[in-house]
C-alpha positions as CSV (number, residue, x, y, z in Angstrom):
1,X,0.0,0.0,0.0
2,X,2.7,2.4,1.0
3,X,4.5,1.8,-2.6
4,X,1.9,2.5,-4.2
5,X,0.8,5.7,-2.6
6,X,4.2,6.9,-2.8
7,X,3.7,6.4,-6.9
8,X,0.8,8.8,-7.0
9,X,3.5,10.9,-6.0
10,X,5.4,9.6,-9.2
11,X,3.3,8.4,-11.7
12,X,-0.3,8.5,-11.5
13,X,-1.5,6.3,-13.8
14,X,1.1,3.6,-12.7
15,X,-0.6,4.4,-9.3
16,X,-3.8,4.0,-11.1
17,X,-3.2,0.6,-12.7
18,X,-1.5,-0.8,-9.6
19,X,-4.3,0.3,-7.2
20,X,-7.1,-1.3,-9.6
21,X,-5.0,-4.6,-10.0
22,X,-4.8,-5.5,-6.8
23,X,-8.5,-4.1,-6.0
24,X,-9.3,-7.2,-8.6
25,X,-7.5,-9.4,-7.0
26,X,-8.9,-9.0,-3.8
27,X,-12.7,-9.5,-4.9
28,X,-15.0,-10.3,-2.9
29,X,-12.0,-11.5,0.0
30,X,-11.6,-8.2,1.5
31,X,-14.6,-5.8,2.9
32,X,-12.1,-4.6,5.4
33,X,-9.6,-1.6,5.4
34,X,-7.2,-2.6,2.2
35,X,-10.1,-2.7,-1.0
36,X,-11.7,0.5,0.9
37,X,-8.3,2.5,0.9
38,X,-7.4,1.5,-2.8
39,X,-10.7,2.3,-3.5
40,X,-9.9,6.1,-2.1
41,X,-6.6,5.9,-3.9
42,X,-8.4,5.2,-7.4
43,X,-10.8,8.0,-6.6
44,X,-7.8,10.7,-5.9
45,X,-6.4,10.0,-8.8
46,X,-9.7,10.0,-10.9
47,X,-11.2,13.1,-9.9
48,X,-10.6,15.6,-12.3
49,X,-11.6,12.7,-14.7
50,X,-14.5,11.7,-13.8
51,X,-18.0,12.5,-12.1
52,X,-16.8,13.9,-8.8
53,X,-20.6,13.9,-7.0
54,X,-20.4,10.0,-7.4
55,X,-16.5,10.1,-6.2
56,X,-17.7,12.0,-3.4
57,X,-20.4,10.2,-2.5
58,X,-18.6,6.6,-2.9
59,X,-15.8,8.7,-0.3
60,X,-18.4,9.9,2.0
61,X,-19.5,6.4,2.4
62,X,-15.9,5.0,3.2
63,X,-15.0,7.2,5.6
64,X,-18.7,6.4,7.5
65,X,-17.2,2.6,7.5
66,X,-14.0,3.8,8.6
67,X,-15.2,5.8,11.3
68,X,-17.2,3.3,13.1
69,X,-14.1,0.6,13.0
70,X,-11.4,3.0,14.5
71,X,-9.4,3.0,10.6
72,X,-7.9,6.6,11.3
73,X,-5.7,6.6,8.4
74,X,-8.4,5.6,5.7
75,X,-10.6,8.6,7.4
76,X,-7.3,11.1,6.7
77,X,-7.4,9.9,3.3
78,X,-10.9,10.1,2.7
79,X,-11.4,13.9,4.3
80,X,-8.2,14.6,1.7
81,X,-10.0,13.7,-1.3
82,X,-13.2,15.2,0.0
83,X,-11.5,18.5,0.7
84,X,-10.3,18.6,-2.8
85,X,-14.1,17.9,-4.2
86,X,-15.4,21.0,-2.3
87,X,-12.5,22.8,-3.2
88,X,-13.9,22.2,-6.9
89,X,-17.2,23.4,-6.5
90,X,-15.7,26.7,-4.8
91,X,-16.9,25.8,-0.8
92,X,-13.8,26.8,0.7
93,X,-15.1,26.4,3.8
94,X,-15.6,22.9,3.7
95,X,-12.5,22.3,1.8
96,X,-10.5,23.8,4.8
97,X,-12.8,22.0,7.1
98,X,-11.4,18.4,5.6
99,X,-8.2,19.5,5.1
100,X,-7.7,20.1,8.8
101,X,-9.4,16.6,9.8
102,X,-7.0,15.0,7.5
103,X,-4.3,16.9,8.9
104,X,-4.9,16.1,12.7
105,X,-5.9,12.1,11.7
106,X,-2.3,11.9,10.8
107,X,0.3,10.7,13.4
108,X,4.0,10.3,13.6
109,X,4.0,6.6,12.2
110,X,2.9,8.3,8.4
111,X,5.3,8.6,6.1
112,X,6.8,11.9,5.9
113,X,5.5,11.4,1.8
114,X,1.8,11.3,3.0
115,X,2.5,14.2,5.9
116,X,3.7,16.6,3.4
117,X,0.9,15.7,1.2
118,X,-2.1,16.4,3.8
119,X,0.4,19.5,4.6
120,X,0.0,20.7,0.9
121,X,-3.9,20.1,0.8
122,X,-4.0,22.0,4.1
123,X,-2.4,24.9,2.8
124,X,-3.9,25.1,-1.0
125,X,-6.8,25.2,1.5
126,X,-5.9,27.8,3.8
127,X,-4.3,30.0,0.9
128,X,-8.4,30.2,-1.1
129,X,-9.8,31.1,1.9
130,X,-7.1,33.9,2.3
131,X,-5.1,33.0,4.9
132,X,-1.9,33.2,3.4
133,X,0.7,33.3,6.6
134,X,-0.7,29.8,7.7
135,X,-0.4,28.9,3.9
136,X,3.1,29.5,4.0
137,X,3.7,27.9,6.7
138,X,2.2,24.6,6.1
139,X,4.0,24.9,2.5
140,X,7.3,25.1,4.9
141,X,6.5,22.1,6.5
142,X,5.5,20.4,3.9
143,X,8.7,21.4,1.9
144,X,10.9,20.6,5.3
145,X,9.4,16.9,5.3
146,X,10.3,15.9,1.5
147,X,13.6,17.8,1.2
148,X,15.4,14.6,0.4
149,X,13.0,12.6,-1.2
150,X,14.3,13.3,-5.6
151,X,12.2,10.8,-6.5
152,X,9.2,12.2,-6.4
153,X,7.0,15.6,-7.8
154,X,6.4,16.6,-4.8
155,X,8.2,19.4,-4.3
156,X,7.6,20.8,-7.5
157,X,3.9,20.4,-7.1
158,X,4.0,22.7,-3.2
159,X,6.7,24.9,-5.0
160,X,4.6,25.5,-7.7
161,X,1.1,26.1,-5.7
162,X,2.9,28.7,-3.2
163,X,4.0,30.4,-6.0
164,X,0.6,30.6,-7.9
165,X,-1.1,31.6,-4.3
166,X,1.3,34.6,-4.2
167,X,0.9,35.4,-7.6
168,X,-3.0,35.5,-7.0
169,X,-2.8,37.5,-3.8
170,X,-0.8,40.1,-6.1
171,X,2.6,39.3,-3.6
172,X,4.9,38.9,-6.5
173,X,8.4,39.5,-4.7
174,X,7.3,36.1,-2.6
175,X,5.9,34.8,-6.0
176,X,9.2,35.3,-7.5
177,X,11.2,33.9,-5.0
178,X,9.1,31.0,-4.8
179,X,9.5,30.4,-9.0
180,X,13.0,30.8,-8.1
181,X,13.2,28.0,-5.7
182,X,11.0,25.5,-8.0
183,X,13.3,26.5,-11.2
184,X,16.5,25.8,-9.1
185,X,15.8,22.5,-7.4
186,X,14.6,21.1,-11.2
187,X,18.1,22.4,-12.7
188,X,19.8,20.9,-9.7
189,X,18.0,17.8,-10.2
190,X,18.1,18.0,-13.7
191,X,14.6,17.5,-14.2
192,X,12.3,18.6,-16.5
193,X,9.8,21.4,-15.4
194,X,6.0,20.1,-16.0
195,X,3.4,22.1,-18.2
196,X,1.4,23.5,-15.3
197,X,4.6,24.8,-13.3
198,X,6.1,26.2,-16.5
199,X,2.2,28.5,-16.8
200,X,2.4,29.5,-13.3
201,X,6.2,30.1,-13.6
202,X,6.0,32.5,-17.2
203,X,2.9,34.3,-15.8
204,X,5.3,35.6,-13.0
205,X,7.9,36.3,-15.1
206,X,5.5,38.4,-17.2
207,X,4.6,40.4,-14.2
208,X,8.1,41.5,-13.8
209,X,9.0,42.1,-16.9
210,X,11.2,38.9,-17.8
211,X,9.4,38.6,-21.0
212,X,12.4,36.5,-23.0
213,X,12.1,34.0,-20.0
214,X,8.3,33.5,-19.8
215,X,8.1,33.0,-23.6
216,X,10.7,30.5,-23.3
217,X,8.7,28.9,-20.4
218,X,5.9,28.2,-22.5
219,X,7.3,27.8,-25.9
220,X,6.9,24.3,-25.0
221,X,3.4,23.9,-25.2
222,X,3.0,24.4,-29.0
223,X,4.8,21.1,-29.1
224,X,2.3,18.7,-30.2
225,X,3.4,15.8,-28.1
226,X,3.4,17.7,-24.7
227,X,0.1,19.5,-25.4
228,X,-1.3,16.4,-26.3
229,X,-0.4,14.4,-23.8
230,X,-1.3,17.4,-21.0
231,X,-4.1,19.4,-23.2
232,X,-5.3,21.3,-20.1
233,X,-2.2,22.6,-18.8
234,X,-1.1,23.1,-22.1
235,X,-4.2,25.0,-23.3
236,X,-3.4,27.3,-20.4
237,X,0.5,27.9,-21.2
238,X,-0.5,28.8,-24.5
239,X,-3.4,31.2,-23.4
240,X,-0.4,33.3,-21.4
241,X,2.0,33.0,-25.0
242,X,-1.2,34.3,-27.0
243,X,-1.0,37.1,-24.9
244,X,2.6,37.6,-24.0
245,X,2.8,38.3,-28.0
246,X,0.0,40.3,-28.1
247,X,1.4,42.9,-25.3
248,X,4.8,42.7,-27.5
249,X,3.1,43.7,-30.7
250,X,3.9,40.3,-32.3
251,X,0.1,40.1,-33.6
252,X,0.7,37.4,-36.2
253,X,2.8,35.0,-33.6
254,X,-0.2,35.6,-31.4
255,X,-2.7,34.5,-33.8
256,X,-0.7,31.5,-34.1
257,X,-1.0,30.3,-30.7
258,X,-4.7,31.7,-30.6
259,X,-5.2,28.8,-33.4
260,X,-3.3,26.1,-32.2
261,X,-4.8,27.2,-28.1
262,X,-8.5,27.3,-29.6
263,X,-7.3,23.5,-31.7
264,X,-6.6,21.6,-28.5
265,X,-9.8,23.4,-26.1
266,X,-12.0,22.1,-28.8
267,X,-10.5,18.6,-29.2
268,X,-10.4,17.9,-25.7
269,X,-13.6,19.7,-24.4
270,X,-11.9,22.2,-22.7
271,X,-14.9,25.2,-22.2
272,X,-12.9,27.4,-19.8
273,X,-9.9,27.6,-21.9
274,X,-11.6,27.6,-25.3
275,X,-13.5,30.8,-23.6
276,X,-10.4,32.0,-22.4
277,X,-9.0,31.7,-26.1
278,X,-11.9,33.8,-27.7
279,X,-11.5,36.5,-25.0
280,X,-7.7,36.8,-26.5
281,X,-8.7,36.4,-29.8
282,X,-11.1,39.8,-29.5
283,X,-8.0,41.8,-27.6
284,X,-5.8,40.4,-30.5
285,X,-8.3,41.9,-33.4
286,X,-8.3,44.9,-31.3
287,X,-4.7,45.5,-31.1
288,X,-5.0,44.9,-34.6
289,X,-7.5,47.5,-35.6
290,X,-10.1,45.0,-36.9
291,X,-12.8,46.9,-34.5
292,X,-15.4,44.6,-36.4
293,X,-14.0,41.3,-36.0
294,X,-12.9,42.4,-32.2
295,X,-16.6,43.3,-31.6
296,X,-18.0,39.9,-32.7
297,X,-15.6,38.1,-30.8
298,X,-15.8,39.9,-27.5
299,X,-19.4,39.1,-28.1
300,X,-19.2,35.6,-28.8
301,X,-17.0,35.2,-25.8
302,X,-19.5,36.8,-23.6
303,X,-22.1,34.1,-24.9
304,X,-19.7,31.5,-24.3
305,X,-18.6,33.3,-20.8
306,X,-22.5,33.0,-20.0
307,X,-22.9,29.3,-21.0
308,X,-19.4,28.1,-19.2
309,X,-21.0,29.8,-15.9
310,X,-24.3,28.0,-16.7
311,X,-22.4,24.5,-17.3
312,X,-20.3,25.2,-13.9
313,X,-23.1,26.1,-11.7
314,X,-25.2,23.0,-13.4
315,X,-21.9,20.8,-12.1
316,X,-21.7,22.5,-9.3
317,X,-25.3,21.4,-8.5
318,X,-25.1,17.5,-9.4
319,X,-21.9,17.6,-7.0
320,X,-23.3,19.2,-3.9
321,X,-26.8,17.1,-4.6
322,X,-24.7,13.6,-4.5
323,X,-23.2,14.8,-1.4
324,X,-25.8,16.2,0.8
325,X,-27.4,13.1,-0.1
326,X,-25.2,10.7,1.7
327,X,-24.3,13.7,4.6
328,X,-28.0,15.3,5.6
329,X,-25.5,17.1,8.5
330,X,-24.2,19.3,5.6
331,X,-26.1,22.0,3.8
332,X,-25.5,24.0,0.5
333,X,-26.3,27.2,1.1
334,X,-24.4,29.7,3.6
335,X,-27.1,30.4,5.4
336,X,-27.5,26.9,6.5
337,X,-24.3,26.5,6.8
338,X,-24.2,29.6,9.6
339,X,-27.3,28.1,11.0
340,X,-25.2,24.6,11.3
341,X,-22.2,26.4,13.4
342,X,-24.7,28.9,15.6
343,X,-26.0,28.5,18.2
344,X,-30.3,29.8,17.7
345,X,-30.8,31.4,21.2
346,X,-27.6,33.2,22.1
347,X,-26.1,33.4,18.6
348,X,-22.8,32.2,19.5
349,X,-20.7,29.3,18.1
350,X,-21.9,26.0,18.5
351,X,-19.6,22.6,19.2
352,X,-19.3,22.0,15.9
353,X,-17.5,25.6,15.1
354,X,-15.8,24.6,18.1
355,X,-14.4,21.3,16.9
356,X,-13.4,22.4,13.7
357,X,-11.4,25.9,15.0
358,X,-10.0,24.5,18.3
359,X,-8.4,21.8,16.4
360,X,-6.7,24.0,14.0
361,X,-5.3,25.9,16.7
362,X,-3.9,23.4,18.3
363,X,-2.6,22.2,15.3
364,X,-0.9,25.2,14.4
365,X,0.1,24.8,18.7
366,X,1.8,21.8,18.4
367,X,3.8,23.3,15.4
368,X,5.5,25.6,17.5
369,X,2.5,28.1,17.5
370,X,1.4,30.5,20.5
371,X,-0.4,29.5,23.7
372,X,-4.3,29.4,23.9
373,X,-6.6,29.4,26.9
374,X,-9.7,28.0,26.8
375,X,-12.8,28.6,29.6
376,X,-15.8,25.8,30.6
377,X,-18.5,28.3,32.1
378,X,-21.5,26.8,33.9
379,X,-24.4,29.3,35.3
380,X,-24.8,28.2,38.8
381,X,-28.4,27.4,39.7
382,X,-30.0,28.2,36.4
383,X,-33.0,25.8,36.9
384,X,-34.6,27.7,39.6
385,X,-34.7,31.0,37.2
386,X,-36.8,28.5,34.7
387,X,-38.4,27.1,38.1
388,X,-39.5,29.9,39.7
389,X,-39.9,32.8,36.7
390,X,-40.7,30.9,33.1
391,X,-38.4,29.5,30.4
392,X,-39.0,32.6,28.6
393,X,-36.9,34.6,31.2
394,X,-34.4,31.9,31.1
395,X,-34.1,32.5,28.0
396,X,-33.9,36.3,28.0
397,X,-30.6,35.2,30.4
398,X,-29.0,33.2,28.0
399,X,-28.7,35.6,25.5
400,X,-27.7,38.3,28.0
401,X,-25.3,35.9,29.3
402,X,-24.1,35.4,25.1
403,X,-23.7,38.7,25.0
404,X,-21.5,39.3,28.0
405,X,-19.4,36.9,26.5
406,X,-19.1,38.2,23.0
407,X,-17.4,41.6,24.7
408,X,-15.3,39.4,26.8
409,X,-13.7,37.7,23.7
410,X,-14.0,40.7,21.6
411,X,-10.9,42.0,22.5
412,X,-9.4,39.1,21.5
413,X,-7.9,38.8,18.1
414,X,-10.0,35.1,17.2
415,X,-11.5,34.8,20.2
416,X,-14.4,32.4,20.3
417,X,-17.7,31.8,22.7
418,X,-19.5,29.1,22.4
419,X,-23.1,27.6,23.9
420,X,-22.4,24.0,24.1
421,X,-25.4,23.3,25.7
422,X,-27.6,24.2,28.3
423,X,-26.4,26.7,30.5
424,X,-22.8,25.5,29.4
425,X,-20.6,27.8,27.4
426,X,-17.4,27.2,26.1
427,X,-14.7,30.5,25.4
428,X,-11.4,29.9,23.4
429,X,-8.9,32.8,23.6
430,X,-5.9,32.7,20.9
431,X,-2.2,33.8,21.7
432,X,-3.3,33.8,25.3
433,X,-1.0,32.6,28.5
434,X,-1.8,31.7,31.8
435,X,-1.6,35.2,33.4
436,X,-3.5,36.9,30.7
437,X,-6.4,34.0,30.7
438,X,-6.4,35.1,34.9
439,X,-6.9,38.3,34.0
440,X,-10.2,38.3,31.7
441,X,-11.6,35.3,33.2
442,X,-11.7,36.7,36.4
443,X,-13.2,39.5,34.8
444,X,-15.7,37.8,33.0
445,X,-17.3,36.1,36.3
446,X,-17.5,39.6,37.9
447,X,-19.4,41.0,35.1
448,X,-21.9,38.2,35.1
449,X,-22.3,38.4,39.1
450,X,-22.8,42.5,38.9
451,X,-24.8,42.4,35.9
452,X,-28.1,44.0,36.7
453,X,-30.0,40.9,36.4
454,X,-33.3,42.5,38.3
455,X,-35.1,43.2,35.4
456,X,-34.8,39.6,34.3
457,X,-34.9,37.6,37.8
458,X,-35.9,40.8,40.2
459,X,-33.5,39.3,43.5
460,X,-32.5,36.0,42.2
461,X,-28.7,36.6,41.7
462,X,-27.1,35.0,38.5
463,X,-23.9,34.1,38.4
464,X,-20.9,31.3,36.8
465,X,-18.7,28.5,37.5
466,X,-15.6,28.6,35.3
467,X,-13.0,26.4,34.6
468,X,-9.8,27.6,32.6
469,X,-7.4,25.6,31.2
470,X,-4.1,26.8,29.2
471,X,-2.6,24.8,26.4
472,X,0.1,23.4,26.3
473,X,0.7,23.3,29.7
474,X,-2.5,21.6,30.4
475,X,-3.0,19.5,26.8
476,X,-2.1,19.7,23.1
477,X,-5.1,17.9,21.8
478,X,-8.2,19.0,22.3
479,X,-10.0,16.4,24.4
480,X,-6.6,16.7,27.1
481,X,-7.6,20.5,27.1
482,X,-11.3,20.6,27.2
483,X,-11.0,17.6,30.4
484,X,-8.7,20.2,32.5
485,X,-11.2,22.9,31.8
486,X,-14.2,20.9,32.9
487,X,-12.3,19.0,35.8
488,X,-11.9,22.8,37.1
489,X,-15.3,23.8,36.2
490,X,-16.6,21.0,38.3
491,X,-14.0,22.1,41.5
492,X,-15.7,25.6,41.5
493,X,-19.0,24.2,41.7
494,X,-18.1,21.9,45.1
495,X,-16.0,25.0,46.3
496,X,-19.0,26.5,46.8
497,X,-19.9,28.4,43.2
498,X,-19.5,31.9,41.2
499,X,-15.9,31.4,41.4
500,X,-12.9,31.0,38.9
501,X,-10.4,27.8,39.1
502,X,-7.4,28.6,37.1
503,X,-5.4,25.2,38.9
């Protein structure tokens, strides 16, 4: 299993072949972890070739089996190819969500190989949703754990994504540096550069003037044996070359490549880039002064703009309806998302939120990142406020109480409160220590005991248990954490309530 994992890393279709060989051999022997990971293997592979609602719903249906028998590797795997179907369909929420799942299923026994590859889904992750310093950082790691590993594209592939994240976010000093770095490990290793490095590689050279190079970088793509045996990277090289000779007044070169581009999008089926090459075709005409022939094209490739949209939103559709089919707990829109991660009464975070963002925290934690403190909070005696007022005024004190806690985190940069339940309430401070939890926990339980509460519960005081713990001195995972927290939250409540227990 691990050689052929470590060829997906080589050769993809020699993965491919492999993983479906033995996958026949087994038959009908093995319903156990082996056939189901293959299975996963043959769907990573196959997803940009295929129908990826049925990979994803064949995936989601794995990683069910694999979560009620304990495999954690197989559920890393399968939240890794997951993550990369939502990132298709543009949910970059989700995508991040199962990139950091995969990431934490991972231990030390993984191969550094398959590390540095949930390292690199975690980061394409984190760098769509914006967040570009923990993008970098996981690229790092990801680049630290393979650094002597020649044999495979790895490194090319995380050199080549940080550089086309930096390029997108318009940083193209770290863009070029980046290009650098991927252009100098192939020359030390004397391998070739791929088609879809050599795109993102020219288009930064563009961008800073090195026009000589980036032609050079993509000359290589009106070479009929490379384009046809990678037609969509190709098609894209040779969208950047149409246009590289078009900003250098080399019209007829650029009608050249406009041909040969708008040849392979149309063989191969490839709508966005046979778009793409219509929309360079009318700047072309333009910079030619055929104002006519500019005009019908810019309007062809607005009808053809409008259909591609039509045909991805269509796709879009089929893929989200396979997979809230086999996961009711997801939903497609935002707002039901929002709904999914609020809480209704208080409008806080709910667990789930909390799952997903602790863990990520800690992950970046036990990476060498900053301290967090985390808070259980209980209101003492809240039944007799239901007991001797109404539910209704208990819950005109839960959302009073949510909104206390909202300013208390507020000052926080990503600070969290949560309602995990009840009257329980969960508070997550970031880049927090010990001394400064102290402070605005003990804080936080004056506030609630000198709230004026009379309105709400006339002379029934309300106040809070809380229970702080501090990572890492108290846990790097987040069950070890959340225990000390509640261990503490239940010593204030037999101290005697309304009290604090940092210890």
């Amino acid at each position: 299993m691990a050689r052929i994992e470590r060829e997906f890393w080589i050769d993809r279709d020699v993965a491919l072949q492999a993983a479906e060989e033995w996958l026949a051999e087994l038959g009908e022997a093995d319903s156990g972890a082996t056939s189901r990971r293959l299975i996963v293997l043959i769907a990573a592979v196959r997803i940009h070739r295929t129908d990826p609602g049925q990979i994803a719903t064949d995936v989601q249906q794995i990683l069910g089996w694999a979560e009620q028998h304990g495999e954690v590797a197989l559920q890393s795997r399968c939240h890794d190819v997951l993550g990369s179907v939502f990132e298709m369909v543009g949910d970059r929420a989700l995508a991040l969500e199962h990139a950091v799942t995969a990431n934490d299923l991972l231990d030390e026994s993984e191969t550094p190989l398959m590390r540095a590859a949930a390292r690199k889904c975690l980061a394409d992750a984190l760098g769509s949703a914006g967040s570009l310093d923990e993008a970098r950082r996981r690229y790092d790691d990801a680049l630290r754990l393979v650094i002597d590993d020649p044999e495979t594209n790895i490194r090319y592939i995380i050199l080549n994504n940080l550089a086309f994240t930096e390029h997108l976010a318009h940083n193209q000093v770290e863009a070029l540096a980046a290009v650098d770095r991927l252009v100098g490990l192939s020359e030390l290793s004397d391998r070739q550069i791929g088609m879809s490095a050599r795109d993102t590689i020219a288009r930064i050279y563009l961008t800073v003037g090195r026009i000589d190079e980036a032609e050079q970088m993509l000359l290589t793509a009106m070479d009929p044996a490379i384009s046809d045996a990678h037609p969509d990277s190709s098609a894209a090289a040779l969208v950047a070359l149409a246009q590289l000779y078009r900003l250098d007044g080399r019209l007829e070169k650029a009608q050249l490549v406009i041909d040969r581009c708008r040849d392979i999008a149309q063989r191969n089926g490839l709508n966005r880039w046979l778009t793409e090459t219509t929309r360079e075709q009318a700047e072309t005409h333009a910079a030619n002064d055929d104002y006519r022939f500019a005009f019908e094209a810019y309007r062809h490739y607005h009808e053809q703009f409008e259909a591609l949209g039509a045909s991805e939103n269509e796709a879009r559709g089929r893929i989200l309806d396979a997979m809230f089919q086999t996961a009711e707990s997801r939903r497609e829109s935002d707002r039901y998302r929002e709904l999914a991660e609020r809480d209704p009464l208080t409008g806080l975070h709910n667990r789930r939120f909390v799952d997903e963002h602790l863990g990520l925290a800690l992950m970046r934690l036990r990476e060498g990142g900053p301290e967090l403190a985390v808070a259980m909070l209980d209101l003492d005696h809240f039944k007799r406020i239901n007991d001797t007022f109404s539910h209704e005024i208990g819950d005109e004190v839960l959302r009073a109480i949510g909104r206390i806690l909202i300013d208390a985190v507020w000052a926080v940069p990503g600070g969290i409160a949560a309602r995990l339940g009840g009257e329980e309430f969960l508070l997550i401070l970031p880049e927090t220590d010990a001394n400064q939890a102290r402070a605005v926990f003990d804080e936080l339980g004056r506030t609630i005991a000198d709230f004026d509460w009379w309105p709400m519960t006339e002379n029934l005081p309300v106040t809070a248990s809380i229970g702080v713990a501090v990572a890492p001195l108290d846990g790097e995972h987040t069950s070890d954490l959340l225990r000390a927290a509640d261990t503490r939250l239940y010593v204030a409540k037999q101290a005697g309530r309304n009290q604090v227990v940092h210890a």
